[in-house]
C-alpha positions in Angstrom: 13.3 16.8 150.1 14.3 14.6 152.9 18.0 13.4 153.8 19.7 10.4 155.0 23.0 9.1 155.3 23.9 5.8 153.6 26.9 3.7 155.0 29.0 1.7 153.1 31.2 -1.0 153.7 34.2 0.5 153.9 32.7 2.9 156.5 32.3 6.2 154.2 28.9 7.6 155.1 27.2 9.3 152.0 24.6 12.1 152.0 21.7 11.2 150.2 18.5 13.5 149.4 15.1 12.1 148.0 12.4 14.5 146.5 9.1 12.1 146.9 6.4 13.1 144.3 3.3 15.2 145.4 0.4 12.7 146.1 -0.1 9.3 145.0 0.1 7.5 142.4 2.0 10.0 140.7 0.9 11.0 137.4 3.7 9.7 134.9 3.5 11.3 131.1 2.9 9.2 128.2 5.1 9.7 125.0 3.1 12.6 124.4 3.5 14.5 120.9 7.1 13.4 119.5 9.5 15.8 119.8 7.7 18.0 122.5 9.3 20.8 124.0 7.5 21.4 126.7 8.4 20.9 130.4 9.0 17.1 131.4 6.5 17.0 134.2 3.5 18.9 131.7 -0.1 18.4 133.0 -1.3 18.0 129.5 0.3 15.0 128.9 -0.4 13.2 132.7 -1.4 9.5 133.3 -1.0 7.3 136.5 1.4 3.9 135.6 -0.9 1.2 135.8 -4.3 2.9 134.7 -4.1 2.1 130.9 -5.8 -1.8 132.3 -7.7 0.0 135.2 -5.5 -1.5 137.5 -3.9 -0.6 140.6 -1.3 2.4 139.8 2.3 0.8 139.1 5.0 2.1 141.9 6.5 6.1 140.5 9.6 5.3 138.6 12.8 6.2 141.0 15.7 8.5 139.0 18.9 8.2 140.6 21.1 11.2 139.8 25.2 11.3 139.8 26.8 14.3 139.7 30.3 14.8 138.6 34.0 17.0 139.1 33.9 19.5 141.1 30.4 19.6 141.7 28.2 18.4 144.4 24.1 17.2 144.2 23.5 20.8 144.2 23.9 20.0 139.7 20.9 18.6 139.8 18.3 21.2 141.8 17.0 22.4 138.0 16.8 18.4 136.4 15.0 17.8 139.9 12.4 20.5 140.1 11.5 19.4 136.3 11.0 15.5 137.1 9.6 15.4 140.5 6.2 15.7 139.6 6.4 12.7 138.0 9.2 10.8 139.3 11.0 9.9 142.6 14.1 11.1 142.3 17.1 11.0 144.4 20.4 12.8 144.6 23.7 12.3 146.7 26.8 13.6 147.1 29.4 11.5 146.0 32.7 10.7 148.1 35.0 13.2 148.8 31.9 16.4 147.8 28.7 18.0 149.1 27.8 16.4 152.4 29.1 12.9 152.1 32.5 11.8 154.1 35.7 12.8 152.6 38.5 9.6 152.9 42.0 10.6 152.6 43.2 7.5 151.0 43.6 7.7 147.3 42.4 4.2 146.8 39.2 5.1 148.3 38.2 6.9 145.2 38.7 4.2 142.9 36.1 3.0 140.4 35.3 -0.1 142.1 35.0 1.8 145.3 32.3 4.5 143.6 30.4 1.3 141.8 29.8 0.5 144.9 28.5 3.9 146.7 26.3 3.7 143.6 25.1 0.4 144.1 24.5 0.8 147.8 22.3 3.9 147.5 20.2 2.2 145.0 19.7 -1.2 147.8 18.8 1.9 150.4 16.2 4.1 148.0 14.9 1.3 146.4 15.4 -2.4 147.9 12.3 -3.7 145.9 12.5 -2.2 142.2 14.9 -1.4 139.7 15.9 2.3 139.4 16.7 4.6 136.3 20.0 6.1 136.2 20.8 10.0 135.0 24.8 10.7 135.3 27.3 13.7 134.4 31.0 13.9 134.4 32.5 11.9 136.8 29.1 10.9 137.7 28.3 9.2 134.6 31.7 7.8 134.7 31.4 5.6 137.4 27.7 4.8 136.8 29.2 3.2 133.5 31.4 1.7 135.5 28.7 0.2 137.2 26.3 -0.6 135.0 28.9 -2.6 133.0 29.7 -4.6 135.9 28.5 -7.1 138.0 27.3 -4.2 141.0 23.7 -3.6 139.6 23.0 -6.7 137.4 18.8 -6.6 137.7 19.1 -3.3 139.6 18.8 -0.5 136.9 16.1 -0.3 133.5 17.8 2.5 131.7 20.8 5.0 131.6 21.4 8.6 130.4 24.8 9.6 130.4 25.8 13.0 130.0 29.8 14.2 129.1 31.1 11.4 131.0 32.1 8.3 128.9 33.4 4.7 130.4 36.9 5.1 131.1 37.5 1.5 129.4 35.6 2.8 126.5 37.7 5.7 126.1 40.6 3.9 126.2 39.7 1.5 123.4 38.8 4.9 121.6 41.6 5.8 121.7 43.4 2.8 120.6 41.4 2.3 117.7 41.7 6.0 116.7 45.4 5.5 116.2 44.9 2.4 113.7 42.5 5.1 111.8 43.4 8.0 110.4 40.7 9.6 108.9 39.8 9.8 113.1 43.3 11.3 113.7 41.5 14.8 113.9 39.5 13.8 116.7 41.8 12.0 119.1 43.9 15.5 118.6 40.7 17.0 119.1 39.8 14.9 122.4 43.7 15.4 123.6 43.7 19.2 123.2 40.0 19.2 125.2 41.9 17.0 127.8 45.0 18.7 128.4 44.0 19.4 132.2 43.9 15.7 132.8 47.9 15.7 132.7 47.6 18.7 135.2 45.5 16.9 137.4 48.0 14.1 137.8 51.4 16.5 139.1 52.0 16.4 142.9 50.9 19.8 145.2 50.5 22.2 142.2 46.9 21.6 141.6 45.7 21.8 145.2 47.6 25.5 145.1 45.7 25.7 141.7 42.2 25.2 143.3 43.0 27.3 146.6 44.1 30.0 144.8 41.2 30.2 143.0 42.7 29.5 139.7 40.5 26.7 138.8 37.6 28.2 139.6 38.3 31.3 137.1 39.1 28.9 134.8 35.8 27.4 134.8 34.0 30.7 134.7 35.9 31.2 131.3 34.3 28.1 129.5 30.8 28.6 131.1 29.8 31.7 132.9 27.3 30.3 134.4 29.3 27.6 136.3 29.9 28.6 140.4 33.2 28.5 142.3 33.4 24.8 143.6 34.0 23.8 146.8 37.3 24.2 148.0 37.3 20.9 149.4 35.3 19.2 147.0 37.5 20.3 144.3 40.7 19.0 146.5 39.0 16.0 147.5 37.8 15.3 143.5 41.4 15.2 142.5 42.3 11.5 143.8 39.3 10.4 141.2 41.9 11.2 138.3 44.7 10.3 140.6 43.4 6.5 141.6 41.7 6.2 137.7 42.7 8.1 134.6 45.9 6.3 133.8 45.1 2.8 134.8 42.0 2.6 133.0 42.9 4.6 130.1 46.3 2.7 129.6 44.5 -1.1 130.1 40.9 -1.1 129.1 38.9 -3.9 129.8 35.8 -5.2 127.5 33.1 -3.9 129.4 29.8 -4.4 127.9 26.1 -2.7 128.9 23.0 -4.8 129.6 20.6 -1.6 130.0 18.9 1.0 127.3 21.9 3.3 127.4 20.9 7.7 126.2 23.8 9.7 125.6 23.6 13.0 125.9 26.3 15.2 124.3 26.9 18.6 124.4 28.0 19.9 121.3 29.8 22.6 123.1 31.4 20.7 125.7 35.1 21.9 126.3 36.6 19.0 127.9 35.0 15.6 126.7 34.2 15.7 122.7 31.0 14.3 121.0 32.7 11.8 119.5 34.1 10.4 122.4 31.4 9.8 124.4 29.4 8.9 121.1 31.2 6.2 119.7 30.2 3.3 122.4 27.7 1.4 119.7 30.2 -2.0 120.3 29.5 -2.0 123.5 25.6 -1.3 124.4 23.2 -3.0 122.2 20.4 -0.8 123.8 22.1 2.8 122.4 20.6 6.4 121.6 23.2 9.1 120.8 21.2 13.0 121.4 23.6 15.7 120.4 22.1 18.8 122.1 23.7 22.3 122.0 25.0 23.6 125.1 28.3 23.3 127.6 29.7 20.8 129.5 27.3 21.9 132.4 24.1 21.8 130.7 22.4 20.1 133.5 22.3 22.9 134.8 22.1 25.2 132.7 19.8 23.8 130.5 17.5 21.6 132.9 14.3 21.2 131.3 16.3 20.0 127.8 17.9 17.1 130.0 14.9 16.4 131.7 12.8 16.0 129.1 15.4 13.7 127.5 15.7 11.5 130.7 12.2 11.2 130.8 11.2 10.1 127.2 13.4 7.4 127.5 12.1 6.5 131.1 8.5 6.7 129.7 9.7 4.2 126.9 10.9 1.8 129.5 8.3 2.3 131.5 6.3 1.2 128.6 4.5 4.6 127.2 6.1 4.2 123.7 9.0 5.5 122.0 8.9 9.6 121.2 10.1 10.3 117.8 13.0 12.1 119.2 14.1 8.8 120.9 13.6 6.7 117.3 15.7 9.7 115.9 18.4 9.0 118.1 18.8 5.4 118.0 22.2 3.8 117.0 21.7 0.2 118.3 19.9 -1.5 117.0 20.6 0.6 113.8 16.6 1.6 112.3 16.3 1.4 108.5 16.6 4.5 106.5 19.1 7.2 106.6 16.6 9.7 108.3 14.6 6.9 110.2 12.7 9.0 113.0 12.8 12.5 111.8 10.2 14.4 111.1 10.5 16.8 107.7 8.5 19.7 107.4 8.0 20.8 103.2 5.6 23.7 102.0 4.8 23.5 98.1 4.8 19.8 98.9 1.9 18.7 96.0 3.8 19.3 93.0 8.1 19.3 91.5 10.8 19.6 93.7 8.6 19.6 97.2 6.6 16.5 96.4 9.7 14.5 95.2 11.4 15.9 98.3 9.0 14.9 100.4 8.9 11.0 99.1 12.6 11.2 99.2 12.5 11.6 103.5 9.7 9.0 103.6 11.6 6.8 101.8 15.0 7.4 103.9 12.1 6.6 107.1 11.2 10.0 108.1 7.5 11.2 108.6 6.5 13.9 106.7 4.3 17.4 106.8 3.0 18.5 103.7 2.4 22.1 103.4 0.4 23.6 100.1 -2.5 25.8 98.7 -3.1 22.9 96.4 -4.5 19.6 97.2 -2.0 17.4 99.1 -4.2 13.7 99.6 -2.6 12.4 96.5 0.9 13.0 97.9 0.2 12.3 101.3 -0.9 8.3 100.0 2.5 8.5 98.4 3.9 9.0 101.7 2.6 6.5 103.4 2.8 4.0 100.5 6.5 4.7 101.5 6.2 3.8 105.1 6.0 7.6 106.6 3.4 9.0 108.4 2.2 12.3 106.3 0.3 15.7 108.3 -0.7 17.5 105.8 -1.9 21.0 106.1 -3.3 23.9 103.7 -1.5 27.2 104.3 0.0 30.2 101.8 3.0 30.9 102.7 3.0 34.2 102.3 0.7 35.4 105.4 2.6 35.9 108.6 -0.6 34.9 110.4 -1.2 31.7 108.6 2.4 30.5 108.6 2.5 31.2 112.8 -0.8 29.5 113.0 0.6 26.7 110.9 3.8 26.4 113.5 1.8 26.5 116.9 -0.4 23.9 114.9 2.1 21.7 114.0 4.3 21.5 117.4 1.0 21.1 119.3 -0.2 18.1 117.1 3.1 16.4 115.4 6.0 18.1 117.2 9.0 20.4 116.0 10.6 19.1 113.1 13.7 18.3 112.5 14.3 19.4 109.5 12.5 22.3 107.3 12.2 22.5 103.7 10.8 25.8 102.2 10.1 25.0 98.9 7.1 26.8 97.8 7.7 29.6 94.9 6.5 31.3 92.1 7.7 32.4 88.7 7.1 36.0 87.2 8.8 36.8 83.8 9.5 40.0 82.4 11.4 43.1 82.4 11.4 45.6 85.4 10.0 47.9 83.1 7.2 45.7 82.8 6.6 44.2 85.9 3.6 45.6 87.8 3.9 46.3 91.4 1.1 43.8 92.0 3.1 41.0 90.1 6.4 42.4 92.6 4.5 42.0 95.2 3.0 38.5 94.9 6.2 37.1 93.9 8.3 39.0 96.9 5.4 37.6 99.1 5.5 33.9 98.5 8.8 33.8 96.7 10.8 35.7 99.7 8.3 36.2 102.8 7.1 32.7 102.6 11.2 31.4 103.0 11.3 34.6 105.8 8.1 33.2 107.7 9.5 29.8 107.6 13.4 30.3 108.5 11.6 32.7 112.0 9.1 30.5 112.9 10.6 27.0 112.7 14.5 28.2 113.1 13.1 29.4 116.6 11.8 26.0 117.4 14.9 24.3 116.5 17.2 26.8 118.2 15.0 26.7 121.6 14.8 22.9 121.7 18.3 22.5 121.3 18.8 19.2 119.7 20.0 20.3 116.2 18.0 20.5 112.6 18.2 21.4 109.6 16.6 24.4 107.5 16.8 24.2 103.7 15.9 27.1 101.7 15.1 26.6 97.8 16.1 29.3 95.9 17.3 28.9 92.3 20.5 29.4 89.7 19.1 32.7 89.0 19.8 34.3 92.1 23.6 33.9 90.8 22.4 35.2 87.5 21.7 38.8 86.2 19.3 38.7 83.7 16.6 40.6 81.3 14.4 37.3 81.9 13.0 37.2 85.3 14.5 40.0 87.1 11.3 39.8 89.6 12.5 36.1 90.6 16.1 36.3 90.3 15.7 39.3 92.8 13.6 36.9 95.2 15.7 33.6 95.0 19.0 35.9 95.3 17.3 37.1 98.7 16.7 33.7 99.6 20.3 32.4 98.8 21.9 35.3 101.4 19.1 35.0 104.1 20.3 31.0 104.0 24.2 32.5 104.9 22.9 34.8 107.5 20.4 32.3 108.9 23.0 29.4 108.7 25.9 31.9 110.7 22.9 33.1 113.5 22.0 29.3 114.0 25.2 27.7 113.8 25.7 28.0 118.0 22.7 26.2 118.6 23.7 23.2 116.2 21.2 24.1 113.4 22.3 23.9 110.1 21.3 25.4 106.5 21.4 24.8 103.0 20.4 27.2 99.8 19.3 24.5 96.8 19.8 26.4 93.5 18.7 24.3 91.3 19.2 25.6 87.1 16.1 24.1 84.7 14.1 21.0 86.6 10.8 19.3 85.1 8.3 20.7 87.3 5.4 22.8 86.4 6.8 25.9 87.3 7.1 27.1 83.8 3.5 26.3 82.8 2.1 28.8 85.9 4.7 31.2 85.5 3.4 34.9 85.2 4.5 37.0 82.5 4.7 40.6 82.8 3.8 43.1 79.9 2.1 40.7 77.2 -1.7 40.0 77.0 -3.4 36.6 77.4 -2.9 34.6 74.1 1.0 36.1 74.3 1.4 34.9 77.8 -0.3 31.3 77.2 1.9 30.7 74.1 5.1 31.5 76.1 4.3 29.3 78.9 3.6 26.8 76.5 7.4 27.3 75.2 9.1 27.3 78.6 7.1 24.3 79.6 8.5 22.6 76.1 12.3 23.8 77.4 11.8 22.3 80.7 10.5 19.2 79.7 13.4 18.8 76.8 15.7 19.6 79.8 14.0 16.3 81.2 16.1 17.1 84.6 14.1 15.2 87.3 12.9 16.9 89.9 14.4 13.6 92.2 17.4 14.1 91.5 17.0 17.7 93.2 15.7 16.1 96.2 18.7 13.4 96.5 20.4 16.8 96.8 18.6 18.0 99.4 18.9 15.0 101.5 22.7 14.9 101.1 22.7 18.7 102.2 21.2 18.0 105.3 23.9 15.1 105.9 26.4 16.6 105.0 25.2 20.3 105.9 26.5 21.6 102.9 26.0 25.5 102.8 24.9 25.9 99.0 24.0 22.8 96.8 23.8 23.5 92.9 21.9 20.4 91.5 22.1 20.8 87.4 25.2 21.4 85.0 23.8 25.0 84.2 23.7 26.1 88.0 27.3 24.4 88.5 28.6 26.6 85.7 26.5 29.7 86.8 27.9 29.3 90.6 31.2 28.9 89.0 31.2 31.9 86.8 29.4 33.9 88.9 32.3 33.5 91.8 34.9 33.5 89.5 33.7 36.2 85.8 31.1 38.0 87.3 31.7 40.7 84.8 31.3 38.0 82.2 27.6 37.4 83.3 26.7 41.4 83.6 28.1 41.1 79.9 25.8 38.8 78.8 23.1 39.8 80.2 23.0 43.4 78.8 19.8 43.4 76.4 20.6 46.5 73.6 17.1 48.8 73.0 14.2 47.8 71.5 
């Protein structure tokens, strides 16, 4: 990494480090699989700008990083060591922090002022070529700042923002939010979160604050991880909130972005909100919205999850194509489909409640992999007749080896989806009594393990890329329901039903939801393959015949289940009873329970 000092007109002299990519060209990933969690400089995926013609190789994208209050361009040493293989990217300290010139005047440290120690350093790194732009805190504050203004028209091809929103933007937030109620909650929200902001602005008592070493310790209660700031940094930092908070926030101007725009919000950020930085769609026409889990200081604590986000929308500028995760997060222009960009993951996808599930997310604009023992080309041409893509793959469910070749094959070839449906059951009728224990075991295997395989495998993937999902579980109204009927079933779907609480609760840090379905009597062909324990063939083939009758009187589509399932997700709804007779069963069962044990006593044969 070299260093050089940048002058400005105003005489501040800024620090500013560049990290030059090894060799040249520099290889520069394409899209890659959608939804990759892999590092954001991978091998695998390596190809030099400019050789898709068998030209020249283009000039190595330049990253300019920002970093924010109290920090220095020390924030960025993870981001850095994760892009520089492929990028050229270039830190500074900021005015007032790190190595750069601290000016004593509060005025110094006013937007306009830092637009233009922004706009300078991008003249000195790179006179002859836009730049892209990656900004946290106070960092992306003033690169908004910038980027909505006239001091890099031309200068910059994209934008990713991290937990710092336009000051201008805020305030309009805010003024809005009062005209709104149902958005009351979060500007109380956003105020609480923003309390130190007030603090900030009283004479003397924060300067004793930071050289007491009160802020720091305050810092190290909402992330650990965070180090002590720099004394004068933190000092310093202070006239940024001094010379802008109460100016911008109190008269916003209409400040409008010309560049893709990313924002990156922490779900677990304790001083700006998601929905604060998140609600900027009137003013950038080029707009993605990522929610990831993590802290306000997720650069660096989470490097490789920002890098990789900075760099598939780099790579889509650049003109590699857009990752799925990218199409996913889009807000202007708005895609068509309520899950336009997802990818939906459904085993016992060929038949009922999975297939209709599955054409349900392809429908909404979501692309779809199909997981079955039984033939899936019909409903994978259903799929696409629907404008999805469709993977399908054959697996059973119930071997732990299959389903964790089944996961490392479909990251590696499609990507970690986004949401998970385990769907795939079977029915065995029959008392206890007569249940064999190769009849308990199949069920328990496919019924239960299968839903186990699939909640590990996949909820791992979700929880270590860190961008949210969704994991819905089918179970059934008779896991609410004790019963003579199908005791083997009830016992695996009421399994299912509590693994979804416990799995829902374990996953609910790293922004992953979970749904139970417990849907009562659907038309699918469950009943027609359902096993019944203790009666010979002819018995057994005349009682699936009846059930099959039942369900098919019933006539309760199995569509209707999966517009159920896609509201769950949406509105990550913990338990989801589709039908009238698992309504009344949930209710009963919460409310009587002693009434259902009654009824389900069976006197002696």
């Amino acid at each position: 990494m070299a260093t050089q000092r940048v002058r400005v007109d105003d005489g501040v002299e800024l620090a500013v480090h560049v990290s030059e990519p090894p060799g040249s060209p520099v290889a520069v990933r394409s899209a890659g699989p959608a939804n990759s969690a892999g590092p954001a400089n991978s091998p695998e995926s390596a190809r030099s700008v400019g050789d898709a013609d068998g030209g020249n190789a283009a000039p190595v994208p330049t990253v300019v990083c920002v970093h924010g209050y109290p920090d220095n361009s020390s924030l960025w040493d993870g981001v850095v060591a994760e892009l520089a293989g492929r990028f050229r990217v270039v830190t500074y300290d900021v005015r007032g922090a790190g190595a750069s010139d601290r000016p004593r005047s509060r005025d110094a440290y006013l937007l306009d002022r830092l637009a233009a120690d922004l706009a300078a350093v991008v003249d000195a790194v790179s006179p002859d070529g836009p730049v892209h732009l990656l900004a946290h805190d106070w960092g992306a504050i003033q690169t908004w700042h910038a980027v909505t203004g006239s001091w890099l028209r031309g200068r910059v091809r994209s934008f990713t923002s991290i937990s710092g929103p336009c000051l201008d933007h805020a305030g309009h937030w805010f003024r809005d939010g009062l005209r709104r109620p149902p958005v009351w909650r979060d500007l109380v929200r956003q105020a609480l979160h923003s309390t130190y902001i007030g603090f900030f602005q009283l004479p003397v008592v924060p300067e004793l604050a930071i050289r007491s070493g009160l802020l720091a310790r305050v810092l190290r209660s909402t992330d650990p991880e965070e180090p002590a700031p720099v004394t004068g940094d933190a000092v310093a930092g202070l006239n940024l909130y001094r010379a802008n908070m109460l100016r911008r926030l109190g008269g916003p101007g209409e400040r409008r972005a010309d560049v893709p725009v990313q924002v990156v919000a922490p779900t677990g950020d304790a001083y700006v909100t998601v929905p604060l930085q998140s609600g900027v769609e009137r003013w950038v026409a080029d707009l993605r919205v990522r929610r990831v889990s993590g802290g306000h200081w997720v650069a660096r604590a989470q490097p490789r999850r920002i890098a990789r986000a900075a760099a598939e929308l780099i790579d889509h500028v650049e003109g590699f194509g857009e990752a799925r995760s990218l199409r996913r997060s889009r807000v202007n222009p708005r895609p068509a489909g309520r899950f336009a960009g997802h990818l939906v993951l459904v085993t016992g996808a060929a038949s009922g409640i999975g297939r209709a599930t599955a054409l349900a997310f392809a429908a909404e604009g979501a692309d779809i992999v199909l997981a079955d023992i039984a033939p899936l080309t019909a409903v994978a041409d259903e799929v696409r007749a629907r404008g999805g893509e469709a993977f399908a793959y054959s697996v059973d469910v119930s071997g732990a080896e299959a389903m964790a070749e089944f996961a490392a094959s479909v990251v590696a070839e499609v990507g970690v989806p986004d949401v998970v449906v385990n769907n795939a059951g079977v029915g065995v009728a029959g008392p206890v009594l007569d249940t064999s224990v190769a009849d308990w075991s199949h069920v328990i295997d496919v019924n239960l393990w299968g839903v186990i395989h699939g909640n590990r495998l996949f909820g791992r993937l979700l929880a270590e890329r860190g961008e949210g999902g969704h994991i819905v579980n089918v179970a059934s109204m008779a896991a609410r329901v004790p019963n003579a009927v199908l005791p083997a079933y009830s016992t695996t779907k009421a399994a299912v039903l509590h693994l979804t609480e416990c799995v829902r609760a374990e996953l609910a840090g790293h922004g992953v939801g979970a749904s139970a379905v417990c849907p009562g009597i659907v038309r699918t062909s469950i009943a027609a393959t359902t096993r019944f324990a203790g009666v010979d063939a002819a018995e057994q083939a005349g009682r699936r015949m009846r059930s099959d009758r039942m369900f098919a009187r019933r006539n309760f589509a199995p569509e209707k289940v999966a517009a159920d399932i896609l509201r769950a997700v949406e509105r990550d709804r913990p338990v989801v009873a589709p039908t009238a007779e698992a309504k009344v069963a949930g209710a009963l069962a919460r409310f009587t329970p002693g009434l259902l044990r009654a009824a389900a006593r069976r006197p002696p044969a």
